[in-house]
C-alpha positions in Angstrom: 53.8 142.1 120.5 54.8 144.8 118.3 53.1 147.4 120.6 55.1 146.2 123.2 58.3 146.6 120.9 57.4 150.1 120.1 56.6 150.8 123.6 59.9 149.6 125.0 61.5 151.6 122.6 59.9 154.2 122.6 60.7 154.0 127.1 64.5 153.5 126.0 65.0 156.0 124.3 63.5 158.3 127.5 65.9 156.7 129.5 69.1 157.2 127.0 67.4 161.3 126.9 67.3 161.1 130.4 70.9 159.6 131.1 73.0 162.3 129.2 71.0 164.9 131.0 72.0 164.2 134.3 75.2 163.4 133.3 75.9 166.4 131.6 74.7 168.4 134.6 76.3 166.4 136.8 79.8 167.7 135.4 79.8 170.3 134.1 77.8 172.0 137.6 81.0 170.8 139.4 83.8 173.9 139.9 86.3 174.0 137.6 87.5 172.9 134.4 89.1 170.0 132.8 92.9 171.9 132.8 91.8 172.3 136.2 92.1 168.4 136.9 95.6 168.5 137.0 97.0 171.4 140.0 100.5 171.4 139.0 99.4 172.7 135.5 100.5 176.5 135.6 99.0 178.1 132.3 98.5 181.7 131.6 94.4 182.8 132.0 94.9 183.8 128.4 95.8 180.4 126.9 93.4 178.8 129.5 90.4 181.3 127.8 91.7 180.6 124.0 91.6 176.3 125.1 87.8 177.0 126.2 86.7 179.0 123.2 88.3 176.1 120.6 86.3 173.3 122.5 83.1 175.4 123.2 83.3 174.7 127.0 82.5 178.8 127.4 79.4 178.4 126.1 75.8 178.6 128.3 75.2 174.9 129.3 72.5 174.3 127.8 74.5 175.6 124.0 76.4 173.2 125.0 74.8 170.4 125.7 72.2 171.1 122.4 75.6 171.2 120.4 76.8 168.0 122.0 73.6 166.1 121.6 73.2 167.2 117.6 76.7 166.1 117.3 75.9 162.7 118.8 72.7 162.3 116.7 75.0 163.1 113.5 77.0 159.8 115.0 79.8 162.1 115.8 81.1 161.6 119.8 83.8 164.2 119.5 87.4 163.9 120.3 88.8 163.0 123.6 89.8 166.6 125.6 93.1 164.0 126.9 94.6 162.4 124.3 93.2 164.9 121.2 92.1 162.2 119.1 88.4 161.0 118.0 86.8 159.0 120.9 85.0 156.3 118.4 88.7 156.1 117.4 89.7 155.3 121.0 87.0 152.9 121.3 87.8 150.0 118.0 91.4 150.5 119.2 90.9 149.6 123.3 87.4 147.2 122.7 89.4 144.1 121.2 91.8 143.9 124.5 89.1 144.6 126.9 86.6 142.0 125.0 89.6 139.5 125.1 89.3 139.8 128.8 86.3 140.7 129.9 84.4 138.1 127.3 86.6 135.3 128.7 85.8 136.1 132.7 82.4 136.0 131.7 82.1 132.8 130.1 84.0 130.5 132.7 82.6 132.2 136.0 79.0 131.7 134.3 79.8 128.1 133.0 81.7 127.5 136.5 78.4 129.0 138.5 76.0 127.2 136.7 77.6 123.8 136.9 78.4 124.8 140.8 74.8 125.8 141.6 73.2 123.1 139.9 75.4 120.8 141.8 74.9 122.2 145.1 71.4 123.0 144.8 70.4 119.4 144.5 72.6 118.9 147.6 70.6 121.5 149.9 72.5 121.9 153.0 75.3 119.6 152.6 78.7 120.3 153.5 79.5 121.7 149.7 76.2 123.1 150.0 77.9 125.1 153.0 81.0 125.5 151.8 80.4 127.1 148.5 77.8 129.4 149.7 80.9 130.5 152.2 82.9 130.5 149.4 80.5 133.1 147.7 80.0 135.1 150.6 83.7 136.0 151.6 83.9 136.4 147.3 81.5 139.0 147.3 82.5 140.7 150.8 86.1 140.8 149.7 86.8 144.2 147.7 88.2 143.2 143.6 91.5 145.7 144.6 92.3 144.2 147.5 92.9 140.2 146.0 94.0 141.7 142.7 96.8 143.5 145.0 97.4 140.0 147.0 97.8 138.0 144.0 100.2 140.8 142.7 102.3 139.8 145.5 102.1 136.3 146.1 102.7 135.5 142.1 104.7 138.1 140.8 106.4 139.7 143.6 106.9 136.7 146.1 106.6 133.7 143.8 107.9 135.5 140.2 105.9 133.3 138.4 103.1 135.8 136.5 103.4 139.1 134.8 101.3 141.8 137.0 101.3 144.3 134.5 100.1 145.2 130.9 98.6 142.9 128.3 102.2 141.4 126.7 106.1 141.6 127.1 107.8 144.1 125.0 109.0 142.4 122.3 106.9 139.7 122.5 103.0 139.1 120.7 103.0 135.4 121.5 99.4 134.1 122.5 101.3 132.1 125.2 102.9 135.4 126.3 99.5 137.4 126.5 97.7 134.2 128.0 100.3 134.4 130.9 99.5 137.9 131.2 95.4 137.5 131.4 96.1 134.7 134.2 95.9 137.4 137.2 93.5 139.8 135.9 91.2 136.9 135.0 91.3 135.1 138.7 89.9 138.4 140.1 87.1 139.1 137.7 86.1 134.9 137.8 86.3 134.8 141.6 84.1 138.3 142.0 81.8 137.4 139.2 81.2 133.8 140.3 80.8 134.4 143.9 78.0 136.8 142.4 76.6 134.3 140.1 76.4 131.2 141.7 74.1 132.5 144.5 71.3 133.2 141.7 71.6 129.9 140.3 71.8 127.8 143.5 68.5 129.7 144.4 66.6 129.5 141.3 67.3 125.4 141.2 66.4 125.3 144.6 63.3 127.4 144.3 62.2 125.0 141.5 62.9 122.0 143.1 60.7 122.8 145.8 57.3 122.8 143.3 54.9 120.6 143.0 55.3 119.6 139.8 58.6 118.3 140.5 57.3 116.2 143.1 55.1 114.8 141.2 57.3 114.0 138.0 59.6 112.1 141.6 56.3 110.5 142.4 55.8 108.8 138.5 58.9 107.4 138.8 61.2 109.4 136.3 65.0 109.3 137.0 66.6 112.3 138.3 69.0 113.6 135.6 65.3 113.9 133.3 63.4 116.0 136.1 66.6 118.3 136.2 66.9 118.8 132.2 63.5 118.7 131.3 61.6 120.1 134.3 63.5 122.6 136.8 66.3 124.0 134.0 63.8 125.3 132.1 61.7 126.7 134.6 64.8 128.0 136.5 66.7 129.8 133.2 64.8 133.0 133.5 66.4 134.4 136.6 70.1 132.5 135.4 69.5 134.6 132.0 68.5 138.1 134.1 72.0 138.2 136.1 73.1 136.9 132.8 72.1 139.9 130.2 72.6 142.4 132.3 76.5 141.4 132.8 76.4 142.3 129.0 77.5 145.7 129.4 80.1 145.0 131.8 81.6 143.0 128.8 82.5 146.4 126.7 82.8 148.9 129.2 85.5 146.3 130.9 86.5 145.6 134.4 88.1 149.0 135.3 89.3 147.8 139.0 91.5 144.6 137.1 92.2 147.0 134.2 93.6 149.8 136.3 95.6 147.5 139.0 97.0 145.2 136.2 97.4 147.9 133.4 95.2 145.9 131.0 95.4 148.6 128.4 91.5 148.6 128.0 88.1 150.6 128.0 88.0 149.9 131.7 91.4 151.9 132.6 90.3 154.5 130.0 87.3 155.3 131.8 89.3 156.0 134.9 91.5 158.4 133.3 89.2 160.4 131.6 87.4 160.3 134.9 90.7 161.7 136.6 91.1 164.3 133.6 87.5 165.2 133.5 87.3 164.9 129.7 84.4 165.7 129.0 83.4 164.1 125.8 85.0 160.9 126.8 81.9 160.5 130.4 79.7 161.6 128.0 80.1 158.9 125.3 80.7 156.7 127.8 77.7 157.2 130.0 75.7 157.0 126.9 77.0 154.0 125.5 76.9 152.2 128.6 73.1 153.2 129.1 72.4 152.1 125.7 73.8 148.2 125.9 71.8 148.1 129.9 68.9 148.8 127.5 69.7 146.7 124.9 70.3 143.7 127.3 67.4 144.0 129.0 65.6 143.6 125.7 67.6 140.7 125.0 66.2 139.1 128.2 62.7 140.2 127.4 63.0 138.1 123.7 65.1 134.9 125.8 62.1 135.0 128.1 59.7 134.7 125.2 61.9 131.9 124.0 62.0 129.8 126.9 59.2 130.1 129.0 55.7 130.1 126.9 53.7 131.1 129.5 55.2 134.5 129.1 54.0 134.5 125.4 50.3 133.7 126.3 50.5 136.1 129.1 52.0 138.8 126.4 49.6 137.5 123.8 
């Protein structure tokens, strides 16, 4: 077991390597600069040099990209090219609003897609059995912009009944006030993320209900509601808990199509705009941190599967 540990971290920390590589090249091989990013900027060549030279963006790439990643190992990200102030900075001030929102989706379109795939998995072809997996598919096929945009206008432009923009009113901290304003941007990451979720579940309850085993705990007589909790939960968790952990980054890095539409000021929209900006620092730190928690959660599931299913743990044994 602690081989494994060491292994896997040991394969993690390749990957992270491997992620800022790429990335890095990826960027900074693209023409340009980031006072590029913006055409109607008109700045003398001079001043445009003297910005470089301050930033070390002049430097060889792979100068940069050894100072960058001594930096990072130092635990210090640098400071965002856009808004000239430090990213971790940026970070603990945008994670709580993006956490608020993102944390919330995730817990009621899991909760909802459990309940709904449990439900229509022991009612195989049925007529909710068909309707929800329609319900799914058109969630999935229809894009996260285009319903954030129709909700925009049905309840705040037709029907002025929900704010469409930002996280509060001017003025005005109230929870009920930032509650209303979450209503919108939380239908379109619950109906995307649920449509995505409840397929996995329906399947894995199905898959389990169609064992032997199951038929055979039917054929001793034991009521229905004990073979679903005891029997085909259990069994069916692991592939509920995969979809599950690696959502987990999605959670800090935030919904950036609901944070841009809605101007949810969050981690989401910030990624955008530092996209936009080509800053630098910001992808970087980004990329990285975003590599890091798809690791971490996929370690999470390793130790859940340990947890739950012990045939794992003899196998690993």
């Amino acid at each position: 077991m602690i081989l494994s540990l060491f292994r896997r971290l040991a394969q993690t920390i390749i990957v992270l390597f491997g992620v800022s590589v790429v990335t890095f090249l990826a960027m900074h091989t693209a023409p340009g600069h980031p006072l590029q990013a913006n055409p109607e900027l008109r700045l003398d060549p001079t001043a445009v040099e003297r910005w470089l030279q301050l930033r070390q963006l002049d430097k060889p790439l792979f100068a940069q990209y050894i100072g960058w990643l001594s930096r990072v190992l130092r635990g210090d990200f640098g400071e965002s090219l856009l808004y000239n102030r430090p990213i971790v900075e940026l970070i603990a001030e945008l994670l709580p609003s993006t956490l608020l929102l993102t944390v919330t989706a995730f817990c009621l379109a899991l909760l909802l897609a459990v309940v709904v795939g449990i439900y229509t998995a022991t009612r195989k072809n049925s007529w909710i059995d068909r309707f929800v997996c329609s319900l799914a598919l058109v969630g999935i096929s229809v894009p996260n912009f285009w319903f954030a945009i129709v909700l925009i206008i049905i309840f705040a432009y037709r029907l002025p009944l929900l704010p469409a923009v930002g996280m509060r009113t001017p003025g005005d901290g109230s929870l009920a006030d930032i509650l209303r304003h979450m209503v919108l941007p939380l239908s379109v990451m619950v109906v995307g993320s649920f449509a995505h979720y409840v397929r996995y579940v329906r399947s894995a309850v199905i898959e389990v209900l169609e064992q032997d085993y199951v038929r055979a705990a039917r054929a001793r007589g034991l009521p229905e509601k004990e073979i679903l909790y005891r029997h085909v939960l259990p069994n069916a968790a692991i592939p509920i808990i995969t979809i599950a952990a690696l959502s987990l980054p999605r959670l800090f890095t935030g919904a950036m199509v609901a944070e841009h539409v809605f101007g949810w000021p969050g981690i989401g929209r910030w990624i955008i705009s530092a996209t936009m900006a080509r800053d630098y620092p910001v992808i970087m730190t980004i990329n990285l941190y975003t590599a890091s928690l798809v690791a971490l959660a996929n370690f999470l599931a390793d130790v859940l599967y340990l947890l739950i299913d012990p045939r794992i743990r003899v196998r690993g044994g």
